[in-house]
CHARMM-style PDB file with segment names, atoms N, HN, CA, C and O in Angstrom:
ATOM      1  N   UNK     1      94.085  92.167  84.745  1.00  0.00      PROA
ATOM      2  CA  UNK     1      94.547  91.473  85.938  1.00  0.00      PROA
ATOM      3  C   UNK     1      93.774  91.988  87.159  1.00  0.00      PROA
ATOM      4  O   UNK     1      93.781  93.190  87.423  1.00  0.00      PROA
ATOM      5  N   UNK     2      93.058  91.033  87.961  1.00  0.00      PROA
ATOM      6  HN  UNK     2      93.053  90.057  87.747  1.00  0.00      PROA
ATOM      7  CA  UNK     2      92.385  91.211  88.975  1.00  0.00      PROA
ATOM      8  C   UNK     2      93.509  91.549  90.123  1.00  0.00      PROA
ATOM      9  O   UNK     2      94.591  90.974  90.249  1.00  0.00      PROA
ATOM     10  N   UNK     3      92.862  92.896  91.137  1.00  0.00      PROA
ATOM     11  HN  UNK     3      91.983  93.362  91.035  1.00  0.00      PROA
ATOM     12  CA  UNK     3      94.137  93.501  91.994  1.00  0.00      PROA
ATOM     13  C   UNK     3      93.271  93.454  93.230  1.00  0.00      PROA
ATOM     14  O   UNK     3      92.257  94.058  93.579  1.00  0.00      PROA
ATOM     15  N   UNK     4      94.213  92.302  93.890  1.00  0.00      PROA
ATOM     16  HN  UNK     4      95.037  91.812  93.606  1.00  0.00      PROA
ATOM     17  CA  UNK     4      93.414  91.639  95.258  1.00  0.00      PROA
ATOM     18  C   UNK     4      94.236  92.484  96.654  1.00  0.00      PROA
ATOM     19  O   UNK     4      95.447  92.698  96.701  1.00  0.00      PROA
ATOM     20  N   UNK     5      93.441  92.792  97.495  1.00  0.00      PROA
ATOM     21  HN  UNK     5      92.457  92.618  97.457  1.00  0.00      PROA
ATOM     22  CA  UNK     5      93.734  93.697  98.824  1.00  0.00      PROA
ATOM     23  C   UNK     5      94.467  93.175  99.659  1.00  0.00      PROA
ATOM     24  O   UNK     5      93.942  92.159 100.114  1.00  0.00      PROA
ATOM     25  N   UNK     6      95.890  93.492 100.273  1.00  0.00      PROA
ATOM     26  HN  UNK     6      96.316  94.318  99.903  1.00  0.00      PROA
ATOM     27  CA  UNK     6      96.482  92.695 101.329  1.00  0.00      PROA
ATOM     28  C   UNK     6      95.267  92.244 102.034  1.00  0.00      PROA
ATOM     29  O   UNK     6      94.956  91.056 101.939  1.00  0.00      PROA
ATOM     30  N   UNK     7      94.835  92.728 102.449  1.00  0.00      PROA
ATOM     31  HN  UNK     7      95.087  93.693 102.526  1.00  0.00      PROA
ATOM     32  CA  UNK     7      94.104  92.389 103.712  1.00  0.00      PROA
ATOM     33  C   UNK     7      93.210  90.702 103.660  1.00  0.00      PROA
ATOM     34  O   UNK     7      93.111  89.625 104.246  1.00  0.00      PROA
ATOM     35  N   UNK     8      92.654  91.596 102.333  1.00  0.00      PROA
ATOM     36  HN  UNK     8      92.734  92.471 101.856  1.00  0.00      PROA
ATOM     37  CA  UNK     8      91.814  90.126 102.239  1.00  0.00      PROA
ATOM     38  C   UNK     8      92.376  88.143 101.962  1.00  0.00      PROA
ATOM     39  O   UNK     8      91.774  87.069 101.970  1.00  0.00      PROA
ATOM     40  N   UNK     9      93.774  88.571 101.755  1.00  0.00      PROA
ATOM     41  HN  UNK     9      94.263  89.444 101.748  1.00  0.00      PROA
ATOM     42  CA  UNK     9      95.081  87.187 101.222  1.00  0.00      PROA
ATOM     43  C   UNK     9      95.703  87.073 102.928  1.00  0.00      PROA
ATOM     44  O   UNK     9      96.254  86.041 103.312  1.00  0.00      PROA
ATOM     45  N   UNK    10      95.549  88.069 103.679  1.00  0.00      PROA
ATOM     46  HN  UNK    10      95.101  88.908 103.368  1.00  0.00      PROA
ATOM     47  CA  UNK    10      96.176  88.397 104.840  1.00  0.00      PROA
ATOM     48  C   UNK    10      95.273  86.990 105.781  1.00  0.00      PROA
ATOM     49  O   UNK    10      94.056  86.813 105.824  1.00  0.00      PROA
ATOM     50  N   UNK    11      96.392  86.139 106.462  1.00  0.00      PROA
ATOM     51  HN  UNK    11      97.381  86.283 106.427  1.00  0.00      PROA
ATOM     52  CA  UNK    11      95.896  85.126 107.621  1.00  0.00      PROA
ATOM     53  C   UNK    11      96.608  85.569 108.792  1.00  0.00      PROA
ATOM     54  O   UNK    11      97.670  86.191 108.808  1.00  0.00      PROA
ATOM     55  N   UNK    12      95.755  85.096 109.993  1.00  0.00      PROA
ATOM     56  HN  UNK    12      94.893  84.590 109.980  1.00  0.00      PROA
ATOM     57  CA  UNK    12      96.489  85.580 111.482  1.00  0.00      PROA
ATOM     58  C   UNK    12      97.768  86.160 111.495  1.00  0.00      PROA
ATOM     59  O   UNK    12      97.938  87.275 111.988  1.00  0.00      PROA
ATOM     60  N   UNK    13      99.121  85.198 110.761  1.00  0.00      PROA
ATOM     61  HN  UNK    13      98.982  84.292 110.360  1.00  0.00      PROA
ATOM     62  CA  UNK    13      99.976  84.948 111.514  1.00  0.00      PROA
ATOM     63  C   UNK    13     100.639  86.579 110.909  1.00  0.00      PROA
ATOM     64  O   UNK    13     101.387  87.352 111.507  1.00  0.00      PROA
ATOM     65  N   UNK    14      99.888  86.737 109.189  1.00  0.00      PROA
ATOM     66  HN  UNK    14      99.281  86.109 108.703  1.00  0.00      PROA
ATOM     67  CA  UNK    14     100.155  88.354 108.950  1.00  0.00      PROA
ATOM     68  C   UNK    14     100.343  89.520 109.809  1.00  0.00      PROA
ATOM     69  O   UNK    14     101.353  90.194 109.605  1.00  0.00      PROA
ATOM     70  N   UNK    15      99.558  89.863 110.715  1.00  0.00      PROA
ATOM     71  HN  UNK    15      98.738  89.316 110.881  1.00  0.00      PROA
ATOM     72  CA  UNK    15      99.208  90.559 111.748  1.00  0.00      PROA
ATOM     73  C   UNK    15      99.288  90.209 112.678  1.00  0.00      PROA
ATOM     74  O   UNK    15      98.916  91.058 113.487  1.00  0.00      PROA
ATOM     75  N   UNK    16      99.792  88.785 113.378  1.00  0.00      PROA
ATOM     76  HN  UNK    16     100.095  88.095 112.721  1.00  0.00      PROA
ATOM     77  CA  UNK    16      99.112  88.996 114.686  1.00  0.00      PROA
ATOM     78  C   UNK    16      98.248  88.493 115.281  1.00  0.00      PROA
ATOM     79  O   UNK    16      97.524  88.418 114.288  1.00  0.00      PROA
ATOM     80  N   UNK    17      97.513  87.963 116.227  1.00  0.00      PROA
ATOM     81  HN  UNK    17      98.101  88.025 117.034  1.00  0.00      PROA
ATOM     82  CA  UNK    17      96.448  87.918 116.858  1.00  0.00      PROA
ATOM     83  C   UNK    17      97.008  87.725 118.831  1.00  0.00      PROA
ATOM     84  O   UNK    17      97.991  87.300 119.438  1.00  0.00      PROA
ATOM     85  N   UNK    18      95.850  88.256 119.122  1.00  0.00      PROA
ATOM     86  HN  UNK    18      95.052  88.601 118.629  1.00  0.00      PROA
ATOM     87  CA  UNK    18      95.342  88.447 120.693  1.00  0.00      PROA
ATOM     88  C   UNK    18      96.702  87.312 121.287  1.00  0.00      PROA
ATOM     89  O   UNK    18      97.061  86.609 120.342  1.00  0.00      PROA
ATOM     90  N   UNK    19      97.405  87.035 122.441  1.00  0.00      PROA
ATOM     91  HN  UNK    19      97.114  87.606 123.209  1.00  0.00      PROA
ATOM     92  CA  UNK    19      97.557  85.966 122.647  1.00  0.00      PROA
ATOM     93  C   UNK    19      96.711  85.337 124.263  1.00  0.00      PROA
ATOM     94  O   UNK    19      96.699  85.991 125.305  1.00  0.00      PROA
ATOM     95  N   UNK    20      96.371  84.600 124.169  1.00  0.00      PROA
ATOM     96  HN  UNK    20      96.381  84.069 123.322  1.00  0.00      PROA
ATOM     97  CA  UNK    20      95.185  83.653 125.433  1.00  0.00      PROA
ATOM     98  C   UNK    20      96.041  82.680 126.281  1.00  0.00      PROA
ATOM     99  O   UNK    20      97.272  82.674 126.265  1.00  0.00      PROA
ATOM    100  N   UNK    21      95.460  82.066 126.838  1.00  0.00      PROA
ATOM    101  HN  UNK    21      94.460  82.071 126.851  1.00  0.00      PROA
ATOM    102  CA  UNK    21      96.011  81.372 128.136  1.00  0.00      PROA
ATOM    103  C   UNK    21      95.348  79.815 127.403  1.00  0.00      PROA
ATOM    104  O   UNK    21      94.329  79.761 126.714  1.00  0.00      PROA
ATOM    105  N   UNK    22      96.166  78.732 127.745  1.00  0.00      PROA
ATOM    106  HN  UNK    22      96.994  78.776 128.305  1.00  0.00      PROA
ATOM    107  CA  UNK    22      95.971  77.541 127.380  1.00  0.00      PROA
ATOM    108  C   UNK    22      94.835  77.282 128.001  1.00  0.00      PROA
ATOM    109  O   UNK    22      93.818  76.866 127.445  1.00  0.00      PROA
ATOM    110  N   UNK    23      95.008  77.598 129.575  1.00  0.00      PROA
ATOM    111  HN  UNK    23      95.834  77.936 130.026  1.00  0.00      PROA
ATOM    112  CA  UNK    23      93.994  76.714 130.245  1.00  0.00      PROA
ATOM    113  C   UNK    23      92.741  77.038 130.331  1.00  0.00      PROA
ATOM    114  O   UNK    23      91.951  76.206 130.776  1.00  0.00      PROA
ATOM    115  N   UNK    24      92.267  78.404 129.896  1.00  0.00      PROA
ATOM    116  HN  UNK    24      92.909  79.080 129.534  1.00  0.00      PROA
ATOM    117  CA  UNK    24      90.781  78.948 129.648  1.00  0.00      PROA
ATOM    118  C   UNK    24      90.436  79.568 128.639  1.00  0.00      PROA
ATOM    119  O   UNK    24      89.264  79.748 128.308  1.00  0.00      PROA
ATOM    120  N   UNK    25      91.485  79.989 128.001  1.00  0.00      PROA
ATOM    121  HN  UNK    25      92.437  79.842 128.270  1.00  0.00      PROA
ATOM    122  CA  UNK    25      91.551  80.658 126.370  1.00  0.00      PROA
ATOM    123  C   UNK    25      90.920  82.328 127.099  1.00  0.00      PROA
ATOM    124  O   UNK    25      89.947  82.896 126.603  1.00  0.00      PROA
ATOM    125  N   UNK    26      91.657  82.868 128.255  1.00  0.00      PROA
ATOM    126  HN  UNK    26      92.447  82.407 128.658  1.00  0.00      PROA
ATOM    127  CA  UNK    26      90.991  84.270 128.488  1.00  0.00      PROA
ATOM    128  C   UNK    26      92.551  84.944 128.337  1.00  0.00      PROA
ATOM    129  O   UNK    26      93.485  84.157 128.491  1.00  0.00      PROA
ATOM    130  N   UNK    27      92.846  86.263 128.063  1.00  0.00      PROA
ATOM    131  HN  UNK    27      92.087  86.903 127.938  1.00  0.00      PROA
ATOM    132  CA  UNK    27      93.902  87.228 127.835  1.00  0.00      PROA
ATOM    133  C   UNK    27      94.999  86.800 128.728  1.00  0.00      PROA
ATOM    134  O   UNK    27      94.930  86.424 129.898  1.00  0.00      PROA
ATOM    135  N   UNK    28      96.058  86.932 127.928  1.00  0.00      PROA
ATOM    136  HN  UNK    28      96.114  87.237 126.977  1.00  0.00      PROA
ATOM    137  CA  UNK    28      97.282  86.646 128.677  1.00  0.00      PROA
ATOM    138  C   UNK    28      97.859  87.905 128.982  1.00  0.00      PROA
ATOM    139  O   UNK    28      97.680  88.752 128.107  1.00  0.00      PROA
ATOM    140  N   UNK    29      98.644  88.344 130.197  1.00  0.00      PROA
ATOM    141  HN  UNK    29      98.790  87.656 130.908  1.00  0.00      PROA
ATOM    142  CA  UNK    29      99.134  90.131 130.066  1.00  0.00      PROA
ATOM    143  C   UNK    29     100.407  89.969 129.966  1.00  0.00      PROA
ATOM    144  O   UNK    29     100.829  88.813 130.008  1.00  0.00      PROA
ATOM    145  N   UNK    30     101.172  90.870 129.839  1.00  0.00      PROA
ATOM    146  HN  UNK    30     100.830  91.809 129.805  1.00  0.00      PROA
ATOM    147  CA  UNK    30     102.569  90.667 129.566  1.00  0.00      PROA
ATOM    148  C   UNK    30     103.481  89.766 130.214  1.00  0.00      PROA
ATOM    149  O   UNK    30     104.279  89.101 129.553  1.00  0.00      PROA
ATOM    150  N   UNK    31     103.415  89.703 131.439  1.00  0.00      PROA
ATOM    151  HN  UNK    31     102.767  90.243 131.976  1.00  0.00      PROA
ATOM    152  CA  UNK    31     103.847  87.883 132.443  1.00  0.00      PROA
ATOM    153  C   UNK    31     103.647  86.987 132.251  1.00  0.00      PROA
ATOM    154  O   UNK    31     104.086  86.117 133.003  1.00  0.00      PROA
ATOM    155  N   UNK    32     102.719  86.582 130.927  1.00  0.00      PROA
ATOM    156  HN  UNK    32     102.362  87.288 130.316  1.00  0.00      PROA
ATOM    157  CA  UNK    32     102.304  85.287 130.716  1.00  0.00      PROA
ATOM    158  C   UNK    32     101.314  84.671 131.888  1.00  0.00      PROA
ATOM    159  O   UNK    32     101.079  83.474 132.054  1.00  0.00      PROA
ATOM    160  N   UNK    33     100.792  85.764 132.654  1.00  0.00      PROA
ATOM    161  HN  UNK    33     100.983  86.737 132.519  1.00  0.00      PROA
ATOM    162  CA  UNK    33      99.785  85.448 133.264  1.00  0.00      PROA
ATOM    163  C   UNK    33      97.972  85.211 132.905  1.00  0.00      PROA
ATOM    164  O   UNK    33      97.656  85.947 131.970  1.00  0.00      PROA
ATOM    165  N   UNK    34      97.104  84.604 133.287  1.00  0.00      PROA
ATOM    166  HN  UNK    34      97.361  84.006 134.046  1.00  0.00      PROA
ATOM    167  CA  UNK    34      96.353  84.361 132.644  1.00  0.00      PROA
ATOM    168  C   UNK    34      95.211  85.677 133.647  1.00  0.00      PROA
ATOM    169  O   UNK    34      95.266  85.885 134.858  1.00  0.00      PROA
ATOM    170  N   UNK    35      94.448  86.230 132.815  1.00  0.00      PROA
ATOM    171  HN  UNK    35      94.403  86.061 131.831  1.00  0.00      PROA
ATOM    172  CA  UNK    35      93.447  87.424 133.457  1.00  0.00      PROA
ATOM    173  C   UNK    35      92.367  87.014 134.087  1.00  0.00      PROA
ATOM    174  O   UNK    35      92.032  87.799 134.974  1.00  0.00      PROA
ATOM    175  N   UNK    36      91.396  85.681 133.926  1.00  0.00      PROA
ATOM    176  HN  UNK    36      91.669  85.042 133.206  1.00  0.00      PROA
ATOM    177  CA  UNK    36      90.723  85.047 134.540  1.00  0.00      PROA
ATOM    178  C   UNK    36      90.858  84.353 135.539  1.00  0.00      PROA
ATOM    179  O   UNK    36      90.224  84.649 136.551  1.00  0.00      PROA
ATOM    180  N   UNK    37      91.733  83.228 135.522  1.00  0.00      PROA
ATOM    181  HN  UNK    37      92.248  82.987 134.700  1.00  0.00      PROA
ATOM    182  CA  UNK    37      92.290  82.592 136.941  1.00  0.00      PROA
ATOM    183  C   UNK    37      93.808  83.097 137.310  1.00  0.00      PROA
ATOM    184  O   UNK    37      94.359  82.416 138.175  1.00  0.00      PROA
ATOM    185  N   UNK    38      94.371  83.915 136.912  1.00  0.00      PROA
ATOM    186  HN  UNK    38      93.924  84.469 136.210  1.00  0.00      PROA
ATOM    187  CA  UNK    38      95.229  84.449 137.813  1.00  0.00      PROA
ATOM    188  C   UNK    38      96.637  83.620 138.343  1.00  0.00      PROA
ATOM    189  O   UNK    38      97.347  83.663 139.348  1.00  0.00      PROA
ATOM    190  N   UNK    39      96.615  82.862 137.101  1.00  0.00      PROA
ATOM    191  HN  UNK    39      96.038  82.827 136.285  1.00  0.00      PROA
ATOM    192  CA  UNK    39      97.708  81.821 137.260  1.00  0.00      PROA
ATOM    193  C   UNK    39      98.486  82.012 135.765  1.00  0.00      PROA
ATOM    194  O   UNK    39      98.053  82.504 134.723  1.00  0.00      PROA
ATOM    195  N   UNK    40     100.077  81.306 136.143  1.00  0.00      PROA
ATOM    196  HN  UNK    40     100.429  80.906 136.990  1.00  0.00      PROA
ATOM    197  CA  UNK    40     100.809  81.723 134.780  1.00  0.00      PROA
ATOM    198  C   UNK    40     100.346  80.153 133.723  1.00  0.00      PROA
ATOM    199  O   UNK    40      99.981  79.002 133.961  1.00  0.00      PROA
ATOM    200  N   UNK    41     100.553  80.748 132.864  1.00  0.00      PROA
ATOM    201  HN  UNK    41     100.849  81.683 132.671  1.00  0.00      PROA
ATOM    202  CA  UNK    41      99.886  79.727 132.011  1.00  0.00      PROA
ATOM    203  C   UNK    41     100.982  79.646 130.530  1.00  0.00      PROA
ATOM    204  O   UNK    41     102.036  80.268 130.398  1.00  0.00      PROA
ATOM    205  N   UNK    42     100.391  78.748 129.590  1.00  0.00      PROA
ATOM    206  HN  UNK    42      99.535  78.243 129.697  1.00  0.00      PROA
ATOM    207  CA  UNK    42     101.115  78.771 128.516  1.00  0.00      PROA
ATOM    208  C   UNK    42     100.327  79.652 127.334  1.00  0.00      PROA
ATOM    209  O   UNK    42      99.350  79.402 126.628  1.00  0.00      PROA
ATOM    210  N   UNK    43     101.093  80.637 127.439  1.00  0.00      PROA
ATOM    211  HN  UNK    43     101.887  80.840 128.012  1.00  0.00      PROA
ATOM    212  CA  UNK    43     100.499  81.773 125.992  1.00  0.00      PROA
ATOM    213  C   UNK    43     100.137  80.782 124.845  1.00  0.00      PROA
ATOM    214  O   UNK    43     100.738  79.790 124.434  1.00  0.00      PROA
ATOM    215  N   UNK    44      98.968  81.359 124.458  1.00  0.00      PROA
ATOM    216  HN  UNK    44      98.480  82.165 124.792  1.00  0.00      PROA
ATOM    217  CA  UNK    44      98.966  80.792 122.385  1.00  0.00      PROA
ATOM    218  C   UNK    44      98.070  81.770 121.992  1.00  0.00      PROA
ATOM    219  O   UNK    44      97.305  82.429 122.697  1.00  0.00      PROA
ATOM    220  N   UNK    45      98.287  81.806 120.472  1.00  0.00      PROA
ATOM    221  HN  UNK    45      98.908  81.271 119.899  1.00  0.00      PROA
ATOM    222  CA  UNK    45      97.844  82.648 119.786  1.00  0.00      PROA
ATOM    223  C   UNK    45      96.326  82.645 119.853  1.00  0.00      PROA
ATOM    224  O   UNK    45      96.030  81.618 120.464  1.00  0.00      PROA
ATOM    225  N   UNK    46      95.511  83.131 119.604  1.00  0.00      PROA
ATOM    226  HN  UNK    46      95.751  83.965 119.107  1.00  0.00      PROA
ATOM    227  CA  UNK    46      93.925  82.666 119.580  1.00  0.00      PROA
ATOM    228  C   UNK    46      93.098  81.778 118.727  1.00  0.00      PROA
ATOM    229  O   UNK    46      92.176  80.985 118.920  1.00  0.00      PROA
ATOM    230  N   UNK    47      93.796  82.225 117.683  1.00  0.00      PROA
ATOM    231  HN  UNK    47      94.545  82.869 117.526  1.00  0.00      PROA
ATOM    232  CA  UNK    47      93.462  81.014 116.790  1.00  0.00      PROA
ATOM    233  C   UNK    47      93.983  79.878 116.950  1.00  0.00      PROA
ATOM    234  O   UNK    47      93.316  78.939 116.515  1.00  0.00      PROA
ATOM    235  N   UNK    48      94.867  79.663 117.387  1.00  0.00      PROA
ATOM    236  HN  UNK    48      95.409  80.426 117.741  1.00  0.00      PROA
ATOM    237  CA  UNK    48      95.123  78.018 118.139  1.00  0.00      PROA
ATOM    238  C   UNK    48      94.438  77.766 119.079  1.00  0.00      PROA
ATOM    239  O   UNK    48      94.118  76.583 119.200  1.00  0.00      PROA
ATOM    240  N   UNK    49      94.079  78.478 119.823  1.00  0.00      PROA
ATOM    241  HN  UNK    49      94.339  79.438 119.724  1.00  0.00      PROA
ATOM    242  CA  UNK    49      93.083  77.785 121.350  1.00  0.00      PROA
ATOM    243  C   UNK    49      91.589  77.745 119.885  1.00  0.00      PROA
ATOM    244  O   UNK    49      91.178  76.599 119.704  1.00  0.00      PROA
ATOM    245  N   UNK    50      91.008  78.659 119.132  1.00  0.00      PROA
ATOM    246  HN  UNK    50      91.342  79.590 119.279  1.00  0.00      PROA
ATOM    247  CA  UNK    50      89.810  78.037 118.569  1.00  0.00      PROA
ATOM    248  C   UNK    50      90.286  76.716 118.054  1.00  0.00      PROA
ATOM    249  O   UNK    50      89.836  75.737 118.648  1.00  0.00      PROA
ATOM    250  N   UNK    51      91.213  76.475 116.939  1.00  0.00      PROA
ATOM    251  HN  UNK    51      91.578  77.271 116.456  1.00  0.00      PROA
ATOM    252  CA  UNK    51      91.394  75.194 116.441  1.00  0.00      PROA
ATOM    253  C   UNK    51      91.527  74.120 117.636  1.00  0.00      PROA
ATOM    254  O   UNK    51      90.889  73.070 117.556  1.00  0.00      PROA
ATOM    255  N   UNK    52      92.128  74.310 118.439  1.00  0.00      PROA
ATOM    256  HN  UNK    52      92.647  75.163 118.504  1.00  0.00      PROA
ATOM    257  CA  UNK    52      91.924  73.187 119.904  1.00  0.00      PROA
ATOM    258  C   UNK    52      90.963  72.706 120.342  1.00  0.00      PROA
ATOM    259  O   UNK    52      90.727  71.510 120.516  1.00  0.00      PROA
ATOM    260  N   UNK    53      89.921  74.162 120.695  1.00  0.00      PROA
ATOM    261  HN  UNK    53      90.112  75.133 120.554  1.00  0.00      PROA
ATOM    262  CA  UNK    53      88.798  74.001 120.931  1.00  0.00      PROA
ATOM    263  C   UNK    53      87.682  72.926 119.791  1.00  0.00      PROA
ATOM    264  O   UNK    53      86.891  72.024 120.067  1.00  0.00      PROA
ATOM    265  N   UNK    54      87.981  73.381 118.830  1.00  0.00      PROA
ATOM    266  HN  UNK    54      88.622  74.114 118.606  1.00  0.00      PROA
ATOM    267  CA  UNK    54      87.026  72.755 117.916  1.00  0.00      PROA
ATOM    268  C   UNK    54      87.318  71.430 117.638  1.00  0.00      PROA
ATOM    269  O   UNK    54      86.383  70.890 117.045  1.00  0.00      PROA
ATOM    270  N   UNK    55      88.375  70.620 117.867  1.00  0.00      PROA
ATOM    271  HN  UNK    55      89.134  71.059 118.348  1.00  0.00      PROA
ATOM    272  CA  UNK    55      88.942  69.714 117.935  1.00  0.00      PROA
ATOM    273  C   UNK    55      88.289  68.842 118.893  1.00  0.00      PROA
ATOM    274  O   UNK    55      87.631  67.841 118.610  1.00  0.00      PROA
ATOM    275  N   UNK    56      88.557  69.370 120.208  1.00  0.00      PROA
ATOM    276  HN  UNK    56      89.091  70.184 120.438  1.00  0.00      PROA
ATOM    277  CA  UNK    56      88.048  69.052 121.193  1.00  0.00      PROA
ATOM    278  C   UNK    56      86.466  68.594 121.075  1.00  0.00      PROA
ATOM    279  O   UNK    56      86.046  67.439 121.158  1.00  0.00      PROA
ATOM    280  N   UNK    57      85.726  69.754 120.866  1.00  0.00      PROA
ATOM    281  HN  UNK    57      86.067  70.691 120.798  1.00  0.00      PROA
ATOM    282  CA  UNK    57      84.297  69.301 120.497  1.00  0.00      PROA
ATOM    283  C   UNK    57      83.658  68.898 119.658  1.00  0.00      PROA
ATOM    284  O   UNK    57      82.443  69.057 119.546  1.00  0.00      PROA
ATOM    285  N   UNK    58      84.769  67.984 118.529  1.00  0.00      PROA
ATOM    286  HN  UNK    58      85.756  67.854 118.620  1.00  0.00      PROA
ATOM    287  CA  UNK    58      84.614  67.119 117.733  1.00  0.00      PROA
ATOM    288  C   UNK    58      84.559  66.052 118.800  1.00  0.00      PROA
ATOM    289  O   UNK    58      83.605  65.600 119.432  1.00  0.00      PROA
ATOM    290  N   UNK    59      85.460  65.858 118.816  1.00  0.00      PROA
ATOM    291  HN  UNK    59      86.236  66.225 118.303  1.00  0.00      PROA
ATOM    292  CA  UNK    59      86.075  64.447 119.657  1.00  0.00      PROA
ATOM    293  C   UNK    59      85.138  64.153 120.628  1.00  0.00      PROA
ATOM    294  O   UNK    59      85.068  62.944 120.848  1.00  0.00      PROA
ATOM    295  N   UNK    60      84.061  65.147 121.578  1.00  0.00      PROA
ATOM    296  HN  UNK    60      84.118  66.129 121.399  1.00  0.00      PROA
ATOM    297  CA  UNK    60      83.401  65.028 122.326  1.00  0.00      PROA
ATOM    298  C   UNK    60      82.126  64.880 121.408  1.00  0.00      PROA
ATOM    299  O   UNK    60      81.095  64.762 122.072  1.00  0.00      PROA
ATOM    300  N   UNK    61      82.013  64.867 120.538  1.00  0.00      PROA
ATOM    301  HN  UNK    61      82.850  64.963 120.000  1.00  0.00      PROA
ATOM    302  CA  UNK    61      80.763  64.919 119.537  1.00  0.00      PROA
ATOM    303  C   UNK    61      80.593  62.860 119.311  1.00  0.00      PROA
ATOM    304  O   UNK    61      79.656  62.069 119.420  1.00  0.00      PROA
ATOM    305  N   UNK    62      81.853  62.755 119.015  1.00  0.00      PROA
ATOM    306  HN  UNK    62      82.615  63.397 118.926  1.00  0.00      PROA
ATOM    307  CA  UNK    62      81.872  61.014 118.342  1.00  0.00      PROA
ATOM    308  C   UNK    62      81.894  60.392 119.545  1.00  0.00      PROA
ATOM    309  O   UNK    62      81.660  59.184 119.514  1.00  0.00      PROA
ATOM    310  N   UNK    63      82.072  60.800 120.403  1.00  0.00      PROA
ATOM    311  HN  UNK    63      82.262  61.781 120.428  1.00  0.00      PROA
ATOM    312  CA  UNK    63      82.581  60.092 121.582  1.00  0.00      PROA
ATOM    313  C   UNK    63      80.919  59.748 122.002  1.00  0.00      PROA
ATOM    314  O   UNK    63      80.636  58.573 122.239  1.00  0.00      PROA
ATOM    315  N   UNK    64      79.916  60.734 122.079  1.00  0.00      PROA
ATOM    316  HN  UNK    64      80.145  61.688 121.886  1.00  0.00      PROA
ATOM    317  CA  UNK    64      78.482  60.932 122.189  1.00  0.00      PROA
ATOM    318  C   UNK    64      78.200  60.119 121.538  1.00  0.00      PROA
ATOM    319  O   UNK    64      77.722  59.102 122.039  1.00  0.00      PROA
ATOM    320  N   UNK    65      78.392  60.238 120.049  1.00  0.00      PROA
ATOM    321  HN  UNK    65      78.780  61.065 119.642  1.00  0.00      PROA
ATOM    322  CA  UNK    65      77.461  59.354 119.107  1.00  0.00      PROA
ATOM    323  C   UNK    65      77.865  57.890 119.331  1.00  0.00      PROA
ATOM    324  O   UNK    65      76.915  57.107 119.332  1.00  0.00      PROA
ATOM    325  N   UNK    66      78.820  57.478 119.478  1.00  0.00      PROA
ATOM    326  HN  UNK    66      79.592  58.113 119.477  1.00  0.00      PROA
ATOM    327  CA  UNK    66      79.412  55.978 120.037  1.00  0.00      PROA
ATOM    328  C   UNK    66      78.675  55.567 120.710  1.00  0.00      PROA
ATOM    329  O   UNK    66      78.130  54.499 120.432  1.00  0.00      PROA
ATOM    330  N   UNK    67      78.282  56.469 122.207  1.00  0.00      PROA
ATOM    331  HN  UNK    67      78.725  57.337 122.433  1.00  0.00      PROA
ATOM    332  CA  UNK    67      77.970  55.945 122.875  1.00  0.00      PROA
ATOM    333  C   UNK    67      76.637  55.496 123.033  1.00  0.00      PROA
ATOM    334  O   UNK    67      76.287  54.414 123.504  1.00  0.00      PROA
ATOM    335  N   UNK    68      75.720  56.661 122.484  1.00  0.00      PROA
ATOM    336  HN  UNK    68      76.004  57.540 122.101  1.00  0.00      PROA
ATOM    337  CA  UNK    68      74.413  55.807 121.884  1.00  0.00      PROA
ATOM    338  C   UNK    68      73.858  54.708 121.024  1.00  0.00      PROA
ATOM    339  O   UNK    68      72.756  54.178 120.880  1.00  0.00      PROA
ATOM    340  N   UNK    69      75.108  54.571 120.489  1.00  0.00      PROA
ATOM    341  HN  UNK    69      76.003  55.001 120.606  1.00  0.00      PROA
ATOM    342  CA  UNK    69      75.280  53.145 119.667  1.00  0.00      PROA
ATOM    343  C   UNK    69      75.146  51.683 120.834  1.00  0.00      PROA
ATOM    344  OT1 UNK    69      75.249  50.536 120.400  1.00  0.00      PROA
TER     345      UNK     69
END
C-alpha cells in the first residue's frame, strides 16, 4: 500500500491561506482593512481572488477575440 503525505492530499482550505481584499487582492489586517488603498473592503481567501482573477481574464480574452472577428 502506497503511504501518501498529508501535505501533498492537503488543499487551501486544509491550512488556511493569506486572506486579501476584494478590490485589489493586496493583505487584509485584522479590521478587514485593505493595506494598499487603505479602505475596508471584503476579505477572501487568496485563492478565490486567483480563481476570480483568472476568470476575469478569460472573459477579457473572448471578449478580444470577438472583437476581431
Amino acid at each position: 500500500m502506497i503511504n501518501y503525505d498529508k501535505y501533498k492530499l492537503s488543499t487551501p482550505e486544509d491550512y488556511g491561506s493569506d486572506m486579501v481584499s476584494n478590490c485589489c487582492g493586496a493583505r487584509v489586517d485584522y479590521s478587514d482593512r485593505c493595506q494598499y488603498c487603505d479602505e475596508y473592503c471584503e476579505p477572501l481567501e487568496e485563492y478565490e481572488w486567483d480563481a476570480i482573477q483568472k476568470e476575469n481574464y478569460l472573459e477579457a480574452r473572448e471578449d478580444a477575440e470577438r472583437e476581431e472577428q
